[in-house]
C-alpha positions as CSV (number, residue, x, y, z in Angstrom):
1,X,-78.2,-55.5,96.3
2,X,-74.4,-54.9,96.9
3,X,-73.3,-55.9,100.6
4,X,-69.9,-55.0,101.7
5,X,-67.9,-54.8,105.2
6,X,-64.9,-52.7,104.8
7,X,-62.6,-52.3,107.6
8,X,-60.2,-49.7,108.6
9,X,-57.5,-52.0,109.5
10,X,-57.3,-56.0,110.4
11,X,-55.5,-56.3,113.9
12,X,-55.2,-53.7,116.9
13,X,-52.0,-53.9,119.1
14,X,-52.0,-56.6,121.2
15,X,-54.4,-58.8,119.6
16,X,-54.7,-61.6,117.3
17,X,-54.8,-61.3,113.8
18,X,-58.1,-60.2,112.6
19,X,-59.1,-60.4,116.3
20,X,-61.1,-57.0,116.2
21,X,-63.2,-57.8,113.8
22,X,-64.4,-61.3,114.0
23,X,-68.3,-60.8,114.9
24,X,-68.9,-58.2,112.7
25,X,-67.4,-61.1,109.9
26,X,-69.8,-63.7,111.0
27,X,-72.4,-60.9,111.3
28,X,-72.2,-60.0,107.7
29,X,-71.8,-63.7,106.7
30,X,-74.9,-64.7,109.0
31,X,-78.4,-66.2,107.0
32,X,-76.3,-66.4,103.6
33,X,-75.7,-70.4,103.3
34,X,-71.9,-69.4,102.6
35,X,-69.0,-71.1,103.5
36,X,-66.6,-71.1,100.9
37,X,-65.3,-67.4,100.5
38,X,-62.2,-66.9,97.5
39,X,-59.3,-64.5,99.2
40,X,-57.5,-62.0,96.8
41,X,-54.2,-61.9,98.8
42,X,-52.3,-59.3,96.4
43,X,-51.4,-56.5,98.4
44,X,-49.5,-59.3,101.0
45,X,-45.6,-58.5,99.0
46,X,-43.7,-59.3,101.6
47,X,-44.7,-62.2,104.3
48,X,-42.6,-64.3,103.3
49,X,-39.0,-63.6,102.4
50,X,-38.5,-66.1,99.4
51,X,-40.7,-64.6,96.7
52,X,-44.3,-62.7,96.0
53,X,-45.8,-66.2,95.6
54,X,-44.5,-67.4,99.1
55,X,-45.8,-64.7,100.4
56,X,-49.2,-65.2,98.9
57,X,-49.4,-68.9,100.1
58,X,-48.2,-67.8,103.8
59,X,-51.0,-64.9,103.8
60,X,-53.5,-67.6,102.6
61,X,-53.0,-69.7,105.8
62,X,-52.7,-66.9,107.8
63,X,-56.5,-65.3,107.0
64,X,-58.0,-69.5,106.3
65,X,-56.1,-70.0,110.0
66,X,-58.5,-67.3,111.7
67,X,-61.9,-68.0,108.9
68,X,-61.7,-71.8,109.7
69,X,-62.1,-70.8,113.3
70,X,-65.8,-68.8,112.7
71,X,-66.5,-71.7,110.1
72,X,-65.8,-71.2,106.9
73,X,-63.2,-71.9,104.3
74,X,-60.9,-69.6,102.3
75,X,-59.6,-70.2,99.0
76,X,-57.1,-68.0,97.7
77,X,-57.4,-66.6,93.7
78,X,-53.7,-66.7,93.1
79,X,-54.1,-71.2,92.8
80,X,-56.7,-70.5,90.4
81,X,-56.1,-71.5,86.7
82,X,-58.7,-68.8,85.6
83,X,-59.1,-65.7,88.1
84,X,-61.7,-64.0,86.1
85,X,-64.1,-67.7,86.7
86,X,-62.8,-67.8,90.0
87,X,-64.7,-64.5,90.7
88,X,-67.3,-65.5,88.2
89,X,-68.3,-68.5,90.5
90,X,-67.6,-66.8,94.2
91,X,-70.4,-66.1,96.5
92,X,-68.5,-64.3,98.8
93,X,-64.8,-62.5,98.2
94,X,-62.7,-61.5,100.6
95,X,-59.7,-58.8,99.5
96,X,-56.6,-58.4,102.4
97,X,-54.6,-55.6,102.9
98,X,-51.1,-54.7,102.6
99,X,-49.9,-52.4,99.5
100,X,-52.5,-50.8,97.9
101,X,-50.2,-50.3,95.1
102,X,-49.4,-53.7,94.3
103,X,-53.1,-54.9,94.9
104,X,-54.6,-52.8,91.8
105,X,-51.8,-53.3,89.5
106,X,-52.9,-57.2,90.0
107,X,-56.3,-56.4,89.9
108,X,-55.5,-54.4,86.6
109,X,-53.2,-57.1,85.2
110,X,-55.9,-60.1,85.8
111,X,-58.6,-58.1,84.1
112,X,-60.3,-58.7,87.7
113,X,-61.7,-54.9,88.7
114,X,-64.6,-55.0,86.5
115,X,-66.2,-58.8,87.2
116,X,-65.2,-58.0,90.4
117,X,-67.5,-55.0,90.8
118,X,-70.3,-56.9,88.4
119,X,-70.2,-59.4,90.9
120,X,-71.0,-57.2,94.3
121,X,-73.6,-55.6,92.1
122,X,-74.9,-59.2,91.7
123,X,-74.8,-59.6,94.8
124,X,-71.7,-61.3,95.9
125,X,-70.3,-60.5,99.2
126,X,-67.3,-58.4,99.3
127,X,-65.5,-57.9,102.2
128,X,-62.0,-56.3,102.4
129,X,-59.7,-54.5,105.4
130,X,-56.9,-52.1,105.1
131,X,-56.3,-51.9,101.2
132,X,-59.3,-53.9,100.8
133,X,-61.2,-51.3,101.8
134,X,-59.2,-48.9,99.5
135,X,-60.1,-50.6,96.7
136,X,-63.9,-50.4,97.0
137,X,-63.8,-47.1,96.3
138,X,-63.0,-45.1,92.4
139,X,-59.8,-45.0,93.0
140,X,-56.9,-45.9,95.2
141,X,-55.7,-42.4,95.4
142,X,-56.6,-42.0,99.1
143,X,-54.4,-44.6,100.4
144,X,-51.6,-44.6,102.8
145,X,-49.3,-47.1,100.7
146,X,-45.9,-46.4,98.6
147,X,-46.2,-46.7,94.9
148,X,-44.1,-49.8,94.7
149,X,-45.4,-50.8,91.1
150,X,-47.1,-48.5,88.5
151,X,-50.3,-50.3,87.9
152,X,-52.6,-49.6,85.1
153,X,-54.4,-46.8,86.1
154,X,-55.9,-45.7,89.5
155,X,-59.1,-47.1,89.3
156,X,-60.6,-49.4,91.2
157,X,-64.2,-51.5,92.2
158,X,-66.4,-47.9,92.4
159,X,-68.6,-49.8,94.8
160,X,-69.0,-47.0,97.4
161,X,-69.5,-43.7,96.1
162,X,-66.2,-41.7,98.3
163,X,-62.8,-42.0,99.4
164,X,-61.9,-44.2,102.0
165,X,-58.7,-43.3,103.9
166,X,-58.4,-46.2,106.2
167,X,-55.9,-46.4,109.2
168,X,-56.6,-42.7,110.2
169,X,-54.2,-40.7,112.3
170,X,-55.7,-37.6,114.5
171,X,-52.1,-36.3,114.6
172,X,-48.5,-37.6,114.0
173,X,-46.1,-39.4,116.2
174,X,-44.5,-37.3,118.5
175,X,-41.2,-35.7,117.6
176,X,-42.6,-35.7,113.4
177,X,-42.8,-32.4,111.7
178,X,-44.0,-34.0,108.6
179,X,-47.7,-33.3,107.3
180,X,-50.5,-34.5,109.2
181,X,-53.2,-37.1,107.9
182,X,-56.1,-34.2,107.3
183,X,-53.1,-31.8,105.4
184,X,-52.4,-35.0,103.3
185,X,-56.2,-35.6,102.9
186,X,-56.6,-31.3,102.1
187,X,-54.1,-31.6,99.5
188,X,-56.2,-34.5,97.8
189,X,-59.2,-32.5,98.1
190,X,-57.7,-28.9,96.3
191,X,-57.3,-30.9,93.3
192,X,-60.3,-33.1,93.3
193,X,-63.1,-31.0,94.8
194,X,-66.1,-32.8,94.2
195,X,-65.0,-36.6,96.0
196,X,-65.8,-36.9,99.7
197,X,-62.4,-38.6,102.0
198,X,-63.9,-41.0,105.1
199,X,-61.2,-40.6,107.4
200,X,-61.7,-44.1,109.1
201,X,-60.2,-45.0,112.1
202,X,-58.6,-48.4,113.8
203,X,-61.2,-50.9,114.6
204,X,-64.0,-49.0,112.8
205,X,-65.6,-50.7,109.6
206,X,-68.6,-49.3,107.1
207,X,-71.2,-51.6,106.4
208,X,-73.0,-51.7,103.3
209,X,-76.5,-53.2,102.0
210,X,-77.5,-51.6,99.2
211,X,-77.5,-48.0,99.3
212,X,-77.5,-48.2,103.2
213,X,-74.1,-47.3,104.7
214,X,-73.8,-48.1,108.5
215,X,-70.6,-46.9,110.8
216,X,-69.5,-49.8,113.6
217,X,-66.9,-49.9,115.8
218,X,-67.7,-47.4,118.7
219,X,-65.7,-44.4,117.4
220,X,-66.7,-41.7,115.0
221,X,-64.8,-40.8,111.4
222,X,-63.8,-38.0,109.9
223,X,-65.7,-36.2,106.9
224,X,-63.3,-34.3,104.2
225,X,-65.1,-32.1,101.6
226,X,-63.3,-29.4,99.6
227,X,-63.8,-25.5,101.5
228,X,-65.6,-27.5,104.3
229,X,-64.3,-28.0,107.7
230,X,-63.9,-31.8,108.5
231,X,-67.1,-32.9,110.4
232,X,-66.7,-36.0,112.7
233,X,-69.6,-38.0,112.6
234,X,-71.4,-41.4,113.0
235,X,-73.7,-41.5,110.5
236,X,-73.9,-40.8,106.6
């Protein structure tokens, strides 16, 4: 039975990193006898200023800083000889955001998508904010992100059966004429009319176990279909 937590977004203004979320994590986590969960850090480009690799190593020990604190251990997949084992072996996965972009063309390049999404069928905990969340659904087509690398293809874990558009705006900054979040969303949805987009808001998650999809985090989302009006709603 697959068993995912995918969050809209890791850290609200004026908190601590992953500050938000932090029961839900050891809620999800709770009863499983896991302590040891391997990180896919890919979409983290740019936190540190020497190279990709720094900046892997620097979002490692940012996310095992925070995971140590609630008890358990993160390992990250970019020190692994042998990704594909690495997932092979996992009990629990944990995938960070960042670019969305970068994360699948990695994914792609590794050969990871489909023993990653074996794996949660198996089973295996998956748990993944931000672009993390993007990825657990077909395709990464309903992200934020700019295309700073061409991966592959678009595809991504399938795991959850609609679009996630995580980080959801109600309306633009003020003083922006540019296109709102729902026109961007719209525009999606006139050329693919049979996906549903989950416009999910900060500090919101979706819970999965099994085919059981559960909203938390105290505020509605927003549901996109194709010649529908968007419905806000708390349940699925």
């Amino acid at each position: 039975m697959k068993r995912l937590l995918l969050l809209s977004n890791s850290t609200n203004a004026g908190e601590p990193y992953l500050g938000w979320p932090r029961a839900y994590i050891t809620g999800f986590m709770e009863g499983t006898g896991v302590r040891d969960i391997l990180f896919i850090p890919y979409a983290g480009v740019n936190l540190a200023a020497e190279s990709v690799e720094a900046s892997y190593d620097a979002y490692e020990k940012r996310v095992q800083d925070v995971f140590r604190e609630l008890g358990y251990h993160i390992y990250s997949i970019h020190k692994e000889n042998d990704p594909v084992k690495a997932v092979e072996n996992a009990r629990a996965i944990a995938v960070g955001g960042g670019n969305t972009f970068y994360l699948v063309y990695m994914l792609h390049k590794l050969s990871l998508v489909p023993v990653v999404r074996r794996r949660v069928m198996e089973g295996m905990h998956y748990m993944g904010w931000s672009a993390g969340a993007n990825v657990a659904c077909p395709t990464l087509r309903t992200t934020n992100d700019m295309p700073i690398v061409q991966p592959a293809s678009f595809d991504t874990f399938n795991l959850v059966p609609f679009q996630i558009n995580p980080h959801y705006l109600d309306a633009n900054p003020e003083g922006h004429g540019g296109e709102t979040r729902q026109q961007r969303i719209e525009e999606f949805l006139t050329v693919n009319r049979d996906v549903t987009v989950i416009g999910l808001r900060e500090a919101t998650l979706i819970q999965v176990e099994g085919e059981k999809y559960v909203l938390k985090g105290g505020k509605t989302m927003r549901v996109f279909e194709y010649g529908k009006e968007p419905v806000e709603s708390s349940e699925f």
